[in-house]
N, C-alpha and C positions, 0 to 999 in steps of 0.2 A: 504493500500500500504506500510506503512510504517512498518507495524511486519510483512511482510513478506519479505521485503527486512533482519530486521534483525535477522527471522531465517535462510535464507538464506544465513547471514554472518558467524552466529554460525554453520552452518552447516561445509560452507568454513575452519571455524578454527579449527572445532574436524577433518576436511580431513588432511588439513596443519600436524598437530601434529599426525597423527595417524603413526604407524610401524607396519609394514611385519614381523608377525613369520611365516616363511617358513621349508618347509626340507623333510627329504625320511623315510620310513618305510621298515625295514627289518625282513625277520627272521633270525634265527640262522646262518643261510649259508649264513647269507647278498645278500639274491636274493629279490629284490623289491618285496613289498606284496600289490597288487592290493586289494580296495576293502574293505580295512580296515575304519574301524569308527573313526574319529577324532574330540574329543569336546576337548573347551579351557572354563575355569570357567570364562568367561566377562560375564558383566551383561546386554541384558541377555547373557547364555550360547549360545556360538557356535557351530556348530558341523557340517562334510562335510565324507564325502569319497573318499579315496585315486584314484587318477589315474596314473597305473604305478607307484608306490608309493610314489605319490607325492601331498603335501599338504599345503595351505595357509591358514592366518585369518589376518586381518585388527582389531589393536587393540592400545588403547589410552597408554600412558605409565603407569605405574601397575605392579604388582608381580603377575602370572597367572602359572597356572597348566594345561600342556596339557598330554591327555590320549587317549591312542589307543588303540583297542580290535578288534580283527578278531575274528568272530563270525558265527556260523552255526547254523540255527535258532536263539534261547532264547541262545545257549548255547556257553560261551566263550572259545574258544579254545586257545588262546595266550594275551595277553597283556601287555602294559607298562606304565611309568608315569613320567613326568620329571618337575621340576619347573622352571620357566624361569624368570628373571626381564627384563622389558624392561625400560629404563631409560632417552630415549631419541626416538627421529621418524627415522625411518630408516630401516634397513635388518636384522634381526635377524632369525639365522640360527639354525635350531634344528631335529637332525635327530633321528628316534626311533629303538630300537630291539624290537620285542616283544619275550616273553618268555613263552614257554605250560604252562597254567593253569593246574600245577598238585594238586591241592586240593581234589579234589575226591578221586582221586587214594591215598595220603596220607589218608585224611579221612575211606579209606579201611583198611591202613596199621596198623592205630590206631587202628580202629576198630576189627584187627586181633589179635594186640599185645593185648589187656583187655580182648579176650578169652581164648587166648594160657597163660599167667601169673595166676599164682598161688597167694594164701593171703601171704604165704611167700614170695616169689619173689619179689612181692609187697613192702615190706618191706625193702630189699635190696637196697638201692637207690644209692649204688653204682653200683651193677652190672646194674641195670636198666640204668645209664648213658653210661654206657661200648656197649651196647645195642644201645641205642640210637644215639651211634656215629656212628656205625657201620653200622647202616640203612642209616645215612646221606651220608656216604662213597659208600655204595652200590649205593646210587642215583645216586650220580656223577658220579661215573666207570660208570653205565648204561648209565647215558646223553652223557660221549665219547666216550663210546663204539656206540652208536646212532649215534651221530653226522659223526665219519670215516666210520660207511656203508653207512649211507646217501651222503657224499663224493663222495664214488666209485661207486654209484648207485644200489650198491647190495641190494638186497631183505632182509630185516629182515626176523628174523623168524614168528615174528606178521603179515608182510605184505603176508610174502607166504601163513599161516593157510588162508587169507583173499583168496589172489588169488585162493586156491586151493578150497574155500567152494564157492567160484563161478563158476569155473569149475564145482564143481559136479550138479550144478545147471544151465547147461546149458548157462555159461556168464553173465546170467542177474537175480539179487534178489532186492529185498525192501529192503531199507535199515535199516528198525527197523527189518525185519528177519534176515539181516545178524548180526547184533548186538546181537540179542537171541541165537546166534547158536554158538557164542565166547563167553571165558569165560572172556571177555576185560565189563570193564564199559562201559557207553555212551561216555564218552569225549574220551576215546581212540582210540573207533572203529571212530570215527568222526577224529581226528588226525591221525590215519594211512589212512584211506579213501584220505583223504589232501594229503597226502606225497606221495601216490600211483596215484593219478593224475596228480600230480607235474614230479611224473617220466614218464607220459605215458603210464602206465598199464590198469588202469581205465577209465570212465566217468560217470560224477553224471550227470543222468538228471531231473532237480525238476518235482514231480507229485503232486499234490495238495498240502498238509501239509508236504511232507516227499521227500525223495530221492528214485530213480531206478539208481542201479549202475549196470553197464556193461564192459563187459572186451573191450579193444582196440584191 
């Protein structure tokens, strides 16, 4: 009777002392992202999914790292990561962006620049920097050029080739076909797939291990 009255105190005491890190998940256009994975490094780890994108954990005071990833199967399509202290019991607020995992697609770009470069080029490691800015600049103009059509709702040019190879296909394809048939990676055809459902164009409906997308 009596260890159990006093784990039931110690219980009372880690309640008493514990804080609320609460808060929202967005993406880039700050429109709540349903659905997203959220773990916090407590021991053990926590981890929940966003509703409406919203998210809580009960956690003792501590310096903790929480991280969110939207995800399409295995494969990460945006994420983020923030450190938080909590120092005392109470409301601690913490809301996320997450941001496209462009890694592949860079890993392409690399992958492009060590065939297109020359053994002298190579050598140059000034203009090779001069190079290097200039991809990083390209990125950016692309990410706002992205961001203002997505804005206006206008169709990229990625999401029309997409549109229109469903069209020829009668509305509805597999989605590891429509992948084969662009000449986009996998994380982008999955990322414009996202965006195109976001606006109403599309709908994924899951079939065993993979996606059947359909026009609306």
């Amino acid at each position: 009777m009596l260890k159990k009255m006093v784990i039931i105190l110690l219980l009372l005491c880690h309640i008493a002392t514990a804080a609320t890190i609460q808060g929202t998940v967005y993406d880039l256009d700050l429109d709540k992202i349903d659905k997203a994975v959220i773990k916090i490094d407590t021991k053990p780890t926590q981890s929940s999914v966003t509703e409406n994108g919203q998210y809580s954990f009960y956690v003792p005071p501590g310096d903790y790292q929480v991280t969110a990833f939207l995800l399409d199967g295995d494969l990460i399509l945006a994420s983020a990561s923030h450190n938080i202290e909590v120092d005392s019991d109470g409301d601690f607020k913490l809301d996320l962006i997450l941001l496209p995992d462009l890694r592949e697609d860079l890993q392409l770009i690399e992958e492009s620049n060590q065939i297109m470069v020359s053994d002298q080029f190579m050598e140059e490691k000034g203009n090779l920097l001069v190079i290097s800015i200039a991809i990083l600049f390209f990125l950016l103009a692309s990410i706002i050029y992205f961001l203002k059509l997505k804005r206006t709702g206008a169709l990229l040019d990625d999401e029309s080739l997409v549109i229109n190879l469903l069209k020829k296909n009668s509305g509805r394809m597999n989605q590891r076909d429509l992948q084969r048939d662009t000449p986009y990676s996998k994380a982008k055809v999955s990322l414009l797939l996202t965006d195109l459902e976001h606006k109403g164009k599309i709908r994924k409906i899951q079939k065993g291990r993979g996606n059947v997308i359909t026009l609306k």
